[in-house]
BAZA-379735 format. One record per residue: chain; residue number from 1; x, y, z of N, C-alpha, C, O in turn; residue in three letters. Coordinates in Angstrom, 3 decimals. Atoms other than C-alpha are relative to their C-alpha. Example, Ala and Ser with C-alpha at 12.3 -4.5 7.8 and 13.67 -1.06 7.14 Angstrom:
   c     k        n.x        n.y        n.z       ca.x       ca.y       ca.z        c.x        c.y        c.z        o.x        o.y        o.z     r
   A     1      0.890     -1.190      0.000     12.300     -4.500      7.800      0.900      1.200      0.000      1.936      1.181      0.665   Ala
   A     2     -0.820     -1.190     -0.060     13.670     -1.060      7.140     -0.770      1.090      0.730     -0.261      2.198      0.899   Ser
//
This chain:
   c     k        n.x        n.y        n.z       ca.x       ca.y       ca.z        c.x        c.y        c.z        o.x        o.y        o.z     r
   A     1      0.721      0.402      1.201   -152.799    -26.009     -5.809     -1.399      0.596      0.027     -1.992      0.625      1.105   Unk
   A     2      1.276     -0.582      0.071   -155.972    -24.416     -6.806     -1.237     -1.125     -0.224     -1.015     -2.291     -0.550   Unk
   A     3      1.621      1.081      0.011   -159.755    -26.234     -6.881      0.024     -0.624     -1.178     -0.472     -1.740     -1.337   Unk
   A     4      0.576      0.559      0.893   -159.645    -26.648    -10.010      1.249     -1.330     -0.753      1.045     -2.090     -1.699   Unk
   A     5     -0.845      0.856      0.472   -155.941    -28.646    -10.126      0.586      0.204     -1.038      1.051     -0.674     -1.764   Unk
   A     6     -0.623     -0.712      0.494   -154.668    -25.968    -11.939      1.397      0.783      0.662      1.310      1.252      1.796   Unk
   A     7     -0.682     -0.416     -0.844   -151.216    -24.650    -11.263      1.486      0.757     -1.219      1.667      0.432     -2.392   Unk
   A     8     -0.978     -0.292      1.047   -148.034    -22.705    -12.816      0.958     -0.885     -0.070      1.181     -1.571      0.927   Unk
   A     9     -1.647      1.060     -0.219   -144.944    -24.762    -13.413      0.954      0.037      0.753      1.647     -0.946      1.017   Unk
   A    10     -1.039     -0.845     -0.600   -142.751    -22.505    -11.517     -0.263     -0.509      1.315      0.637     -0.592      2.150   Unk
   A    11     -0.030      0.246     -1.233   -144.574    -23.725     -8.657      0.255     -1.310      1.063      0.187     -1.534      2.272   Unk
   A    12     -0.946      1.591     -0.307   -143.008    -27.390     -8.644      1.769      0.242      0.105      2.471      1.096     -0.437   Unk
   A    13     -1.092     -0.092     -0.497   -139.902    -27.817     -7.415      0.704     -1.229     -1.701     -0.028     -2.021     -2.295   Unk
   A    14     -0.281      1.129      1.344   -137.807    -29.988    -10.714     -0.377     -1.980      0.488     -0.880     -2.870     -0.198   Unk
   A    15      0.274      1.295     -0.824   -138.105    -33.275     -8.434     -1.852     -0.216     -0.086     -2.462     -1.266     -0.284   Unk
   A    16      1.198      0.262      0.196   -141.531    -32.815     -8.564     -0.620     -0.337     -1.133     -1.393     -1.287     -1.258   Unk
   A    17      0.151     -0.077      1.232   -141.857    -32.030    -12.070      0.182     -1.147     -0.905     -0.676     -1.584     -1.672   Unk
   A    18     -0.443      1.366     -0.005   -139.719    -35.111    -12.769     -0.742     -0.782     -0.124     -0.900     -1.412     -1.169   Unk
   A    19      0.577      1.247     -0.218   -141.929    -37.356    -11.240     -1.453      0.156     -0.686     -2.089     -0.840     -1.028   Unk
   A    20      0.790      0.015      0.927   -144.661    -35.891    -13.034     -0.518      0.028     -1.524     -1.647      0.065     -2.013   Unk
   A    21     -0.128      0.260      1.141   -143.743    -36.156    -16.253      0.181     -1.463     -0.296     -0.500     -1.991     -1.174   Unk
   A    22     -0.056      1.117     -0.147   -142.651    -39.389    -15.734     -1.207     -1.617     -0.185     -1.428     -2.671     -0.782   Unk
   A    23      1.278      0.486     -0.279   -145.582    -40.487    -14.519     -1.340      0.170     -1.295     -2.088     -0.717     -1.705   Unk
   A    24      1.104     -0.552      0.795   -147.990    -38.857    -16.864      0.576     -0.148     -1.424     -0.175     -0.639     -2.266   Unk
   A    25     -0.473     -0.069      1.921   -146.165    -38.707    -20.440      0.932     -1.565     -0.139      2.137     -1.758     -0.301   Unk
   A    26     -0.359      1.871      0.057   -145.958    -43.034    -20.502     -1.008     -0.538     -0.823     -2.176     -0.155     -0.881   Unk
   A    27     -1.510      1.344     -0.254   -145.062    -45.597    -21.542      0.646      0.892     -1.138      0.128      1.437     -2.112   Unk
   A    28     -1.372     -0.944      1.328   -141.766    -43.796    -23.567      0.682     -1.040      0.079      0.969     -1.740      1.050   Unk
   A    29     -1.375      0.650      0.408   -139.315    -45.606    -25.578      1.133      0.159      0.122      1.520      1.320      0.253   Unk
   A    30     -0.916      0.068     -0.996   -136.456    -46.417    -24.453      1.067      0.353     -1.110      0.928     -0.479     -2.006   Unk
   A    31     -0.899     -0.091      0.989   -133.254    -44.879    -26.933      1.390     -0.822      0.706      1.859     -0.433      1.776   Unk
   A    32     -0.762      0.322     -0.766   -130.695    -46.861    -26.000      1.600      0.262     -0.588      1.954     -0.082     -1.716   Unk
   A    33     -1.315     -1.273      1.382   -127.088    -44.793    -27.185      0.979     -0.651      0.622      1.014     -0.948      1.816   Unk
   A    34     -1.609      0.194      0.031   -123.677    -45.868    -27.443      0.797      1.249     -0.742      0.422      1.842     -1.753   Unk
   A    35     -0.733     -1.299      0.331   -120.839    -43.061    -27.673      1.153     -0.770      0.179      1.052     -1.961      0.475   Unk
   A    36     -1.257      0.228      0.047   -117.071    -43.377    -27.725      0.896      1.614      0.321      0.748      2.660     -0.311   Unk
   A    37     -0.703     -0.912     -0.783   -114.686    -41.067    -25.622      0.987      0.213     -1.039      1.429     -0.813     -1.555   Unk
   A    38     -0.990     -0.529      0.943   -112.238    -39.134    -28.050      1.501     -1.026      0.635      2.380     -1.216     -0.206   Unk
   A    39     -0.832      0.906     -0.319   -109.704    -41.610    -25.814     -0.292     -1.250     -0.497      0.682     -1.982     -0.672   Unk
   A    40      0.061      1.063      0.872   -111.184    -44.372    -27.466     -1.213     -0.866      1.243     -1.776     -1.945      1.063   Unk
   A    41      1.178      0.753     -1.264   -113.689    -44.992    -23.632     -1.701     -0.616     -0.798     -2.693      0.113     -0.768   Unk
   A    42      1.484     -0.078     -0.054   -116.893    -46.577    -24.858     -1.256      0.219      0.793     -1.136     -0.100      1.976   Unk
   A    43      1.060      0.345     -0.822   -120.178    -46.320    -23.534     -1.360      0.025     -0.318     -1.874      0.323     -1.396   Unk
   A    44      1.555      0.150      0.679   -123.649    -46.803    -23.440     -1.035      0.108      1.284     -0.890     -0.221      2.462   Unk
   A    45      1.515     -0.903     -0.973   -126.994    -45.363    -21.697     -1.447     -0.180     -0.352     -1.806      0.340     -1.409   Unk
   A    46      1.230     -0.340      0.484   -130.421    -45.752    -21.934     -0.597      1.564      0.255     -0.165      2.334      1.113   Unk
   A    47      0.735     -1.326     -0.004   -132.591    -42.646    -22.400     -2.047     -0.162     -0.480     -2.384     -0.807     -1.473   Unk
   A    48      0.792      0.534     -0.199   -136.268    -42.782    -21.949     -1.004      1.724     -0.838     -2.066      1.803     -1.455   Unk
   A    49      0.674     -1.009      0.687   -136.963    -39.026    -23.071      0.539      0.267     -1.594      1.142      1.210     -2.105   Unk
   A    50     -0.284      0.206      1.639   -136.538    -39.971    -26.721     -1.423     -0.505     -0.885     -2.310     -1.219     -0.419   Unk
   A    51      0.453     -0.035      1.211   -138.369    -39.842    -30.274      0.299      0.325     -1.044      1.367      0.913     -1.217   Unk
   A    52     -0.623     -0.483      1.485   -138.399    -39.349    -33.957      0.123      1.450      0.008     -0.582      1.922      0.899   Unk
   A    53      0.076     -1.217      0.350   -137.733    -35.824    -34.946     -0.346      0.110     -1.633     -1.362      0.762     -1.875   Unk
   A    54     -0.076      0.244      1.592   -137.637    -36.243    -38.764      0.016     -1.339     -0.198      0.240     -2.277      0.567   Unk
   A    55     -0.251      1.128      0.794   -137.770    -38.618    -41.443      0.305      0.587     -1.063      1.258     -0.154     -1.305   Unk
   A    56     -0.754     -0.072      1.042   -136.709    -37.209    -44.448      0.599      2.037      0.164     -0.056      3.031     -0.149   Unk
   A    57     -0.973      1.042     -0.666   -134.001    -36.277    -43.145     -0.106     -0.709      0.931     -1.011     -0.310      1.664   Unk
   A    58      0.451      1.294     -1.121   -134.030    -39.244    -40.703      0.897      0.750      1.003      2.112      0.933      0.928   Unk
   A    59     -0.623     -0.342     -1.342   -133.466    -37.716    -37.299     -0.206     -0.553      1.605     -1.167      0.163      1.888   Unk
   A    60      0.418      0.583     -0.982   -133.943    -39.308    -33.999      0.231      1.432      0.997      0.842      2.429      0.613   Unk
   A    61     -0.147     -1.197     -0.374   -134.299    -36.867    -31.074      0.286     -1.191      1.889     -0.277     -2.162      2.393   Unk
   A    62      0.014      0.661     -1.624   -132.891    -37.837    -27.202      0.287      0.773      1.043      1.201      1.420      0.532   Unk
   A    63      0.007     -1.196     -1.111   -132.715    -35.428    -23.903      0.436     -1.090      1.154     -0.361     -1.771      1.800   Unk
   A    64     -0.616      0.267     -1.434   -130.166    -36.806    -21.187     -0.242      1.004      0.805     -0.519      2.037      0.195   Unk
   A    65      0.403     -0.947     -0.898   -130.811    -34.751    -18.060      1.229     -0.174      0.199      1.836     -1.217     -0.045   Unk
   A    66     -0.761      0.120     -1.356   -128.012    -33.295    -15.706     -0.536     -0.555      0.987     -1.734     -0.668      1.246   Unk
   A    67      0.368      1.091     -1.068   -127.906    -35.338    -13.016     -0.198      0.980      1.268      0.002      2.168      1.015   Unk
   A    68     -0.211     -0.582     -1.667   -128.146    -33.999     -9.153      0.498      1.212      0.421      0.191      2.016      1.301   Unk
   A    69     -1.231     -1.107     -1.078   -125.374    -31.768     -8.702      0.106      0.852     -1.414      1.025      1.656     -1.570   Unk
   A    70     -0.274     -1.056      1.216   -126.209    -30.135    -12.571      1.372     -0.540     -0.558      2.104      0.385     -0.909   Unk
   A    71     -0.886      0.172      0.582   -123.410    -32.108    -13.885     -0.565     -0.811     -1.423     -1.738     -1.184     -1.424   Unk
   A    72     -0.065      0.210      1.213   -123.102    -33.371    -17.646      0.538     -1.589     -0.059      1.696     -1.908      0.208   Unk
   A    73     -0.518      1.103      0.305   -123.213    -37.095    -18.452      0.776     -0.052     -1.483      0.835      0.700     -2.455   Unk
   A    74     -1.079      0.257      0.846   -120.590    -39.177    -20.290     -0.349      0.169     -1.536      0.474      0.555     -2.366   Unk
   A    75      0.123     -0.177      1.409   -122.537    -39.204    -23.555     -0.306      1.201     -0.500     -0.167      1.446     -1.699   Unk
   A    76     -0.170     -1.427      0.526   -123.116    -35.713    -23.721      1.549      0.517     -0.254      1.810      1.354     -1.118   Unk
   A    77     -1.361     -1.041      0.321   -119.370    -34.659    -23.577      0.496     -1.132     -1.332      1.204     -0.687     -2.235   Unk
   A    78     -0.676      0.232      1.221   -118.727    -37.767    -26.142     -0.354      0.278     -1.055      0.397      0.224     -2.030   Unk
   A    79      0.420     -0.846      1.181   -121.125    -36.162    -28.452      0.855      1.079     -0.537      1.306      1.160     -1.679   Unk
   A    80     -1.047     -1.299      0.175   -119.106    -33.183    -28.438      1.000      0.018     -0.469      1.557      0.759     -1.280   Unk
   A    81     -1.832     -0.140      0.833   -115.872    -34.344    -28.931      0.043     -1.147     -1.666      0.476     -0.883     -2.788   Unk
   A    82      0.727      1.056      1.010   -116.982    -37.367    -31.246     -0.613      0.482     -1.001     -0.118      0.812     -2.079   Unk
   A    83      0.389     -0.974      1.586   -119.704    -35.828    -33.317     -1.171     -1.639     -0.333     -2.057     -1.636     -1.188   Unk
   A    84      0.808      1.308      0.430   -121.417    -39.771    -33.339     -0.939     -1.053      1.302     -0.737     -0.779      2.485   Unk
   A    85      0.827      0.966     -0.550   -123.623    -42.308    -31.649     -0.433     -1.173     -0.509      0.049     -1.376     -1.624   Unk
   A    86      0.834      0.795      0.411   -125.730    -45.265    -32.125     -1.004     -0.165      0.548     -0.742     -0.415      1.725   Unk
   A    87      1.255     -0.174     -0.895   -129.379    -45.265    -30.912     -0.283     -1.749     -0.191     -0.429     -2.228     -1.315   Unk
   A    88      0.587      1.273      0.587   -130.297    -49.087    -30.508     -1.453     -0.177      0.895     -1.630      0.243      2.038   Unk
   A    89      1.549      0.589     -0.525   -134.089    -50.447    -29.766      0.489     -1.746      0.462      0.608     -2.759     -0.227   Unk
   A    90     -0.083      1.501     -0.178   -133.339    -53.453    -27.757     -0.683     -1.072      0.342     -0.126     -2.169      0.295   Unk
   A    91      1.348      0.762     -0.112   -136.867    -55.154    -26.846      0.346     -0.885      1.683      1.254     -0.863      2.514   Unk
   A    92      0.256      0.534     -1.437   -137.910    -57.184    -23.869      1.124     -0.628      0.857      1.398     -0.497      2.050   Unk
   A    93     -1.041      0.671     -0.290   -134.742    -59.780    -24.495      0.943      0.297      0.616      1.528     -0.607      1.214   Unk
   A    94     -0.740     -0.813     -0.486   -132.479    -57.092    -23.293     -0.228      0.565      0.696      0.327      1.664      0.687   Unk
   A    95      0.134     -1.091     -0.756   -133.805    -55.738    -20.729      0.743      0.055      1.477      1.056      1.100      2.049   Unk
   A    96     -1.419      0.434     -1.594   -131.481    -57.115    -17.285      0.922      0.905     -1.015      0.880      2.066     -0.610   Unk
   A    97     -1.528     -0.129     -0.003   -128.243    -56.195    -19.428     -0.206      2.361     -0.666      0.672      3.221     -0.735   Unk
   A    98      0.652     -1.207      0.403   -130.495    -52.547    -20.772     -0.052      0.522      1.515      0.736      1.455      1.670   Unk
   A    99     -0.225     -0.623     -1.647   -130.899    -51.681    -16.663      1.339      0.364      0.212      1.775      1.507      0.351   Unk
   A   100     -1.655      0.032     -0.656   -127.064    -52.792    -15.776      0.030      1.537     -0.915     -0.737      2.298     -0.326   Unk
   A   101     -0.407     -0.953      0.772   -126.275    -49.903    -18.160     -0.433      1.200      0.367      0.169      2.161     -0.112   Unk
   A   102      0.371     -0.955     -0.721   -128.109    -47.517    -16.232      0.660      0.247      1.174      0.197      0.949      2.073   Unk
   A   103     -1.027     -0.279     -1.882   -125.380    -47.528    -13.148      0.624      0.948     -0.351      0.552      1.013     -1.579   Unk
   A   104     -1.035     -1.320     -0.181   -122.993    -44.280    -12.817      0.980     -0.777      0.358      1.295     -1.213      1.465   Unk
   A   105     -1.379      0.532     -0.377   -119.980    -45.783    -13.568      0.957      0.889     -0.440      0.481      1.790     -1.129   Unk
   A   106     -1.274     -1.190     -0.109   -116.512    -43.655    -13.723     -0.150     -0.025     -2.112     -0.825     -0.706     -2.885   Unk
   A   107      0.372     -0.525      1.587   -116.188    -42.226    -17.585      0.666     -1.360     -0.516      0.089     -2.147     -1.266   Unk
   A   108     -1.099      0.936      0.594   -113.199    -44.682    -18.219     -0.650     -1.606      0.017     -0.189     -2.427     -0.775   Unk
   A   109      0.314      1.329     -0.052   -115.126    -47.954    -17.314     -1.154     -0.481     -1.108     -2.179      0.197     -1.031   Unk
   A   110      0.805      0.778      1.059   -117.099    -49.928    -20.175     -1.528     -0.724      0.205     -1.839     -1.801      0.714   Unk
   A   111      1.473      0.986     -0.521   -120.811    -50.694    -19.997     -0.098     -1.109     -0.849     -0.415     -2.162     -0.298   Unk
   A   112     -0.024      1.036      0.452   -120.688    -52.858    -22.524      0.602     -1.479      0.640      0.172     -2.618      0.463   Unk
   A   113     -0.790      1.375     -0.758   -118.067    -55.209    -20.268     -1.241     -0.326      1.085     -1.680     -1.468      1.224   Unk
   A   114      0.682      0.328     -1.153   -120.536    -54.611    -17.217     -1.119     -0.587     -0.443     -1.694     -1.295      0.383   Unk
   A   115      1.363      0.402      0.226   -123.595    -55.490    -19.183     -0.023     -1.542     -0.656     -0.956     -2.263     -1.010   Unk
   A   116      0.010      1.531      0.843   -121.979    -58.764    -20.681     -0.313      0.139     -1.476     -0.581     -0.933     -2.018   Unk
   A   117      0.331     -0.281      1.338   -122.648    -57.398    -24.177      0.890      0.174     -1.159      2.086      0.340     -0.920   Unk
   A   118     -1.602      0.220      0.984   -120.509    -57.455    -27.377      0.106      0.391     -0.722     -0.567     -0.177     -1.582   Unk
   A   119      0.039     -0.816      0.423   -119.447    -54.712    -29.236     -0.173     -0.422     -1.856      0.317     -1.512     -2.150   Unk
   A   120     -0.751      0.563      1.001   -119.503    -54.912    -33.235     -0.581      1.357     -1.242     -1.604      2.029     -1.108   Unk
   A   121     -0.079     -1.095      0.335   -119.138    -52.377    -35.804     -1.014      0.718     -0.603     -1.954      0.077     -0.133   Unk
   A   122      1.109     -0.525      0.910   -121.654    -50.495    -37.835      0.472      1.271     -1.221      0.798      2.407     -0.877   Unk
   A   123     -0.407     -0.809      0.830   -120.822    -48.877    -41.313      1.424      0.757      0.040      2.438      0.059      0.046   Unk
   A   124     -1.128     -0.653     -0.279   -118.177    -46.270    -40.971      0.246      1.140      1.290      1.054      2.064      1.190   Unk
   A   125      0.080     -0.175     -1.538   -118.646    -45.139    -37.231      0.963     -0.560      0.883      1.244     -1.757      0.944   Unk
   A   126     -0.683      0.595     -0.801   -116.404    -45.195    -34.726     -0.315     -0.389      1.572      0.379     -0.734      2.529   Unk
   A   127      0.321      0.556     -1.178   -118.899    -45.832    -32.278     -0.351     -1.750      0.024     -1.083     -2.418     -0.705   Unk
   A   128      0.800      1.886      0.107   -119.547    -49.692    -31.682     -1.550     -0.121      0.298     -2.059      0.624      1.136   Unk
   A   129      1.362      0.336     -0.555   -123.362    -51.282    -31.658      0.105     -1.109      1.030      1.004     -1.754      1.570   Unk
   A   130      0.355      1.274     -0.908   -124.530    -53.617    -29.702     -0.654     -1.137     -0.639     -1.820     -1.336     -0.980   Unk
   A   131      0.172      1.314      1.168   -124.059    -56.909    -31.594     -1.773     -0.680      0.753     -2.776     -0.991      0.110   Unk
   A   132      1.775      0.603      0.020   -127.435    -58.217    -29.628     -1.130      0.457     -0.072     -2.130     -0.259     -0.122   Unk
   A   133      1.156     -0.538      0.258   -129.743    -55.815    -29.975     -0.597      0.106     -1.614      0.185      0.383     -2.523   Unk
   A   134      0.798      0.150      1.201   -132.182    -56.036    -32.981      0.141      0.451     -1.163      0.377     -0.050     -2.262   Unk
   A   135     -0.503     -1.455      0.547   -131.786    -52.703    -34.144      0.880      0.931      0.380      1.092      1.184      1.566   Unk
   A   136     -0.883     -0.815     -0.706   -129.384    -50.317    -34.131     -0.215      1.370     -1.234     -0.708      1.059     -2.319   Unk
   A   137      0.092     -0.631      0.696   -129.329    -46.969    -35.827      1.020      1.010      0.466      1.079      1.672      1.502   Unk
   A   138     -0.976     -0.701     -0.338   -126.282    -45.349    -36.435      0.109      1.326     -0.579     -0.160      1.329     -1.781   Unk
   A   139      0.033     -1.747     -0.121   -125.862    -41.038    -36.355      1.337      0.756      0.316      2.369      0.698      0.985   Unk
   A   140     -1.031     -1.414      0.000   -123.971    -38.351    -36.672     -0.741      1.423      0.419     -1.762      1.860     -0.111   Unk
   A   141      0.911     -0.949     -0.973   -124.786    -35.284    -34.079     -0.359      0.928     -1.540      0.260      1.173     -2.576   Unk
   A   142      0.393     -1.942      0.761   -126.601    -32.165    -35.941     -0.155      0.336      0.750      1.047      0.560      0.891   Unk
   A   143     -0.152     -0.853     -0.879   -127.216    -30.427    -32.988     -0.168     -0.526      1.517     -0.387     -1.705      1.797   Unk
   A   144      0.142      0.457     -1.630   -127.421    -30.589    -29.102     -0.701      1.263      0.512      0.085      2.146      0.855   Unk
   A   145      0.913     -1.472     -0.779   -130.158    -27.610    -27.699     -0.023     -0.155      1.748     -0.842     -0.844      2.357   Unk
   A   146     -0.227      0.021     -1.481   -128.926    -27.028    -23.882     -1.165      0.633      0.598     -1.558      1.660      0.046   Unk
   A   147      1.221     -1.009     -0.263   -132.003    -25.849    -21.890      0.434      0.182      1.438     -0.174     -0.384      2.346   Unk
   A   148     -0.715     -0.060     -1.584   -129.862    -24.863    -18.658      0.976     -0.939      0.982      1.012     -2.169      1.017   Unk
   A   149     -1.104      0.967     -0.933   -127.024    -25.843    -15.977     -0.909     -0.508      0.899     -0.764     -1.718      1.068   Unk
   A   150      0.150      0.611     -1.145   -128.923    -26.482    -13.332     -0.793     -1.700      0.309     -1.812     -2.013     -0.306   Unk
   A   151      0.845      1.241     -0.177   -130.088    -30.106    -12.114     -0.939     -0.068     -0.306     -1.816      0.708      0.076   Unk
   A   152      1.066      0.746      0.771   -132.355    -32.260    -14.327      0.095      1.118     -1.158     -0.051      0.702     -2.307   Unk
   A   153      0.218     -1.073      2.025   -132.355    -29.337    -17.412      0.743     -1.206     -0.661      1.537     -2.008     -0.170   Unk
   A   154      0.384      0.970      1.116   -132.538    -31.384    -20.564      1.511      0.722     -1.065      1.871      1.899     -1.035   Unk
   A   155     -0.529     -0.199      1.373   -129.929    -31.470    -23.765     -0.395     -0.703     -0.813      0.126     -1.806     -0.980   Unk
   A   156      0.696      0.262      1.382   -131.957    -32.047    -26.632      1.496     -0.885     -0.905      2.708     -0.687     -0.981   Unk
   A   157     -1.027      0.458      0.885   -129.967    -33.936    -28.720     -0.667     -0.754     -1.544     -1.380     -1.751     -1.661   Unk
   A   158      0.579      0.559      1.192   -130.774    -34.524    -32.282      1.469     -0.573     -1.441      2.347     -0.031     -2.112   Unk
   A   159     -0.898      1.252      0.590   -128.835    -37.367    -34.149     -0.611     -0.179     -1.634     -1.784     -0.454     -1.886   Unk
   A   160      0.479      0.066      1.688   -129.158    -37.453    -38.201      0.133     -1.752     -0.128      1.295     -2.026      0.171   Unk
   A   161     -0.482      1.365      0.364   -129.066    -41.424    -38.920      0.683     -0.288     -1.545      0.012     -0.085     -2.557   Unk
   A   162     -0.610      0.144      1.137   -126.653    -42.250    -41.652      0.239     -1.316     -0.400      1.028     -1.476     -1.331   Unk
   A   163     -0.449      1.626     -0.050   -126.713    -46.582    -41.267     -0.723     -0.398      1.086     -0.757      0.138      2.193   Unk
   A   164      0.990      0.267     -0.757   -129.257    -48.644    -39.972      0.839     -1.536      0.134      1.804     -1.959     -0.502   Unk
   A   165     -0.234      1.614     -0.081   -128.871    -52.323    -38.815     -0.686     -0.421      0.698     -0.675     -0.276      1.920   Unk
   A   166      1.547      0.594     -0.889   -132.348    -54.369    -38.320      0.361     -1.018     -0.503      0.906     -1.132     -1.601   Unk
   A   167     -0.333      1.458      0.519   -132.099    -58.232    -38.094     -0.648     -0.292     -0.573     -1.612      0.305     -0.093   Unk
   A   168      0.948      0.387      0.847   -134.271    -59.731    -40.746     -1.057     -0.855      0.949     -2.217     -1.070      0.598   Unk
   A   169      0.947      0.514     -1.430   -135.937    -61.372    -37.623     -1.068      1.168      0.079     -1.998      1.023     -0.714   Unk
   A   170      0.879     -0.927     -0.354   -137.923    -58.370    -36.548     -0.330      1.391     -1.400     -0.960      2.448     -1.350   Unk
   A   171      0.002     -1.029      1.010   -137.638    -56.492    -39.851     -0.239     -0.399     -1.140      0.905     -0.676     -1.497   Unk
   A   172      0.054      0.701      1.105   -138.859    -57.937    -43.320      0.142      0.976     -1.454     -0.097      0.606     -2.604   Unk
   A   173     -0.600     -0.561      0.948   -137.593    -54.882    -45.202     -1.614      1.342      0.053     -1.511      2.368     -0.619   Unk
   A   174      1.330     -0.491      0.099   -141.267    -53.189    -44.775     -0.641      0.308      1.673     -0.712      1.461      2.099   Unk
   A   175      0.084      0.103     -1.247   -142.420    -54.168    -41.038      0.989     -0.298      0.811      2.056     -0.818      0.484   Unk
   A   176     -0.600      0.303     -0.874   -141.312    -54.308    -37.830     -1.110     -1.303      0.558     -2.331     -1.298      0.401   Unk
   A   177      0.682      0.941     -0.446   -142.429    -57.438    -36.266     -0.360      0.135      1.488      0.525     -0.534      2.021   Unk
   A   178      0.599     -0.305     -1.269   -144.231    -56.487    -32.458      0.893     -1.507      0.446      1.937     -1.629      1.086   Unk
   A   179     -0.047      1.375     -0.741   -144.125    -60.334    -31.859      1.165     -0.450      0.302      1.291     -1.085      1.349   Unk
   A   180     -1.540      0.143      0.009   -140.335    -60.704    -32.394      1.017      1.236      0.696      1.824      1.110      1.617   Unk
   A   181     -0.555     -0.814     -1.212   -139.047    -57.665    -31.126      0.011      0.131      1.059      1.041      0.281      1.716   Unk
   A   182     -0.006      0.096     -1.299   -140.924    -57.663    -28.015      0.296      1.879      0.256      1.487      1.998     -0.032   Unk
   A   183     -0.839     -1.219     -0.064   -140.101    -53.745    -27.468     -0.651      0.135      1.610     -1.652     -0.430      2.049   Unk
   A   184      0.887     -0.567     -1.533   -140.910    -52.300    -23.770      0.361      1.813      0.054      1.034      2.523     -0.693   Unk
   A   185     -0.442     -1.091     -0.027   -140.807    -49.132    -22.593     -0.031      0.506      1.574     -0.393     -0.284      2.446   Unk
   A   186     -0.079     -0.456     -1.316   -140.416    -46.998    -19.420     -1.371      0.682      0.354     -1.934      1.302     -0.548   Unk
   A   187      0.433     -0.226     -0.361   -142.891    -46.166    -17.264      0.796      0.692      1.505      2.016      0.609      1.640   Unk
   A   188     -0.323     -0.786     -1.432   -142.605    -44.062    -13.343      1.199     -0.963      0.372      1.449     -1.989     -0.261   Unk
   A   189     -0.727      0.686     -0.850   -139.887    -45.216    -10.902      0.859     -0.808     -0.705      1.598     -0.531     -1.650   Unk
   A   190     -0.472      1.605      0.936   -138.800    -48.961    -11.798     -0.305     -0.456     -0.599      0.316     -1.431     -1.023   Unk
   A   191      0.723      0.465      1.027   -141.216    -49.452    -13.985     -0.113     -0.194     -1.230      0.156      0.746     -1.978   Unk
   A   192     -0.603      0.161      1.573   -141.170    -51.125    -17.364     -1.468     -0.324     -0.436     -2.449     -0.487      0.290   Unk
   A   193      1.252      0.460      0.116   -143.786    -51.972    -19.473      0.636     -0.731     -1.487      1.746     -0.534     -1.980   Unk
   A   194      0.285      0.413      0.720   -144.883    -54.289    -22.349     -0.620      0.085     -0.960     -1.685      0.613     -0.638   Unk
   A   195      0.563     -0.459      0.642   -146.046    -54.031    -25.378     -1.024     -1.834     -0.392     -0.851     -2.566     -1.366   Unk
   A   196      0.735      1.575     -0.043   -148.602    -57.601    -24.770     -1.686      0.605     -0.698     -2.444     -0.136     -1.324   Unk
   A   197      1.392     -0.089     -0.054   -151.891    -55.805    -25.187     -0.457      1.170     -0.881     -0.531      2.242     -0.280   Unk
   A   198      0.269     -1.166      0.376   -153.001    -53.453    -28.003     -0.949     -0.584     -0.515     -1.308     -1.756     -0.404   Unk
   A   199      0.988     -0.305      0.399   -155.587    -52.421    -29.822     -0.021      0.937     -1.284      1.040      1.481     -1.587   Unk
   A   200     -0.087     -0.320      1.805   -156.515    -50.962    -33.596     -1.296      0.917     -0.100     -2.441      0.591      0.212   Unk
   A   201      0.871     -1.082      0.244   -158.204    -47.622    -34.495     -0.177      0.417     -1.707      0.815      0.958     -2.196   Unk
   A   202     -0.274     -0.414      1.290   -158.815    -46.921    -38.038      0.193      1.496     -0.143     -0.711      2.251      0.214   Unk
   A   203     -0.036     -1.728      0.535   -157.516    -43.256    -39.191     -0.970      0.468     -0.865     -1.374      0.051     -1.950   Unk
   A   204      1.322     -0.575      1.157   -160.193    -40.982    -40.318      0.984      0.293     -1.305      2.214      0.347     -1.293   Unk
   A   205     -0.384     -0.111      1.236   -159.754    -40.397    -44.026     -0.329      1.681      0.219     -0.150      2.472     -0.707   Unk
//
């Protein structure tokens, strides 16, 4: 590293890189996606490198990494064969059965069963939401941008939303309600965070 804590990118190893993005580009919201296996396998993942891409058209944007060995998780190949998702925001209330869902379980096994959670439909999707989460926002892929095989490279994934479903609890047709949602987000490591403590800037005109 040079004096001044300047350095190229090339000269981190991805593990490193990882942990510095991680670390440094926080607290990120948490997308939390349900897919469905062209066999009919559900499943569901959180994803932490997610945001809006658009709004008119309404696009959400989410980047699963290859894992370790450069292999391709389950919701990337059900994008593919599928073509659908559901991105849900599930807030503080959810956050034990939002972890469980983060285990590497075999393609065929159900996070929804492991997480205790209960599937229920949304519009004309054949992916299921997640009847307890708040919000759910249901998509149809427009594209997937691969940025390499090797371990941790990113697939962009950008989801058009075609069917929303916000409980009138946290949603009054206008706002989202902070106080009722509760939302958290990811921070480094194990780390979660809260949204308990903000603060109000007026936008210059």
């Amino acid at each position: 590293m040079n004096d001044d804590a300047t350095l190229t990118a090339s000269e981190l190893d991805s593990g490193i890189l990882y942990r510095l993005f991680s670390g440094a580009i926080a607290p990120r919201p948490i997308a939390w996606v349900s897919t469905i296996s062209k066999d009919g396998h559900a499943n569901l993942a959180p994803f932490s490198f997610f945001t809006v891409a658009s709004v008119a058209p309404p696009v959400l944007a989410f980047s699963p990494l290859l894992n370790g060995e450069g292999a391709t998780k389950d919701t990337i190949a059900n994008l593919k064969d599928v073509g659908e998702c559901v991105v849900h925001i599930g807030g503080e209330a959810l956050a034990q059965a939002l972890n469980a869902t983060s285990a590497s379980l075999p393609p065929q096994d159900d996070e929804f069963e492991h997480a205790g959670l209960t599937k229920a439909p949304l519009g004309d999707l054949r992916v299921p939401r997640i009847a307890e989460a708040p919000i759910a926002f249901g998509c149809k892929l427009r594209d997937i941008l691969h940025f390499g095989d090797s371990p941790l490279a990113g697939n962009l994934v950008l989801a058009e939303v075609t069917v929303i479903h916000a409980a009138p609890e946290v949603w009054d047709g206008r706002h989202v309600g902070v106080e009722a949602l509760k939302p958290i987000g990811r921070m480094a490591g194990s780390d979660y965070i809260r949204c308990t403590d903000l603060f109000a800037l007026e936008r210059p005109k």
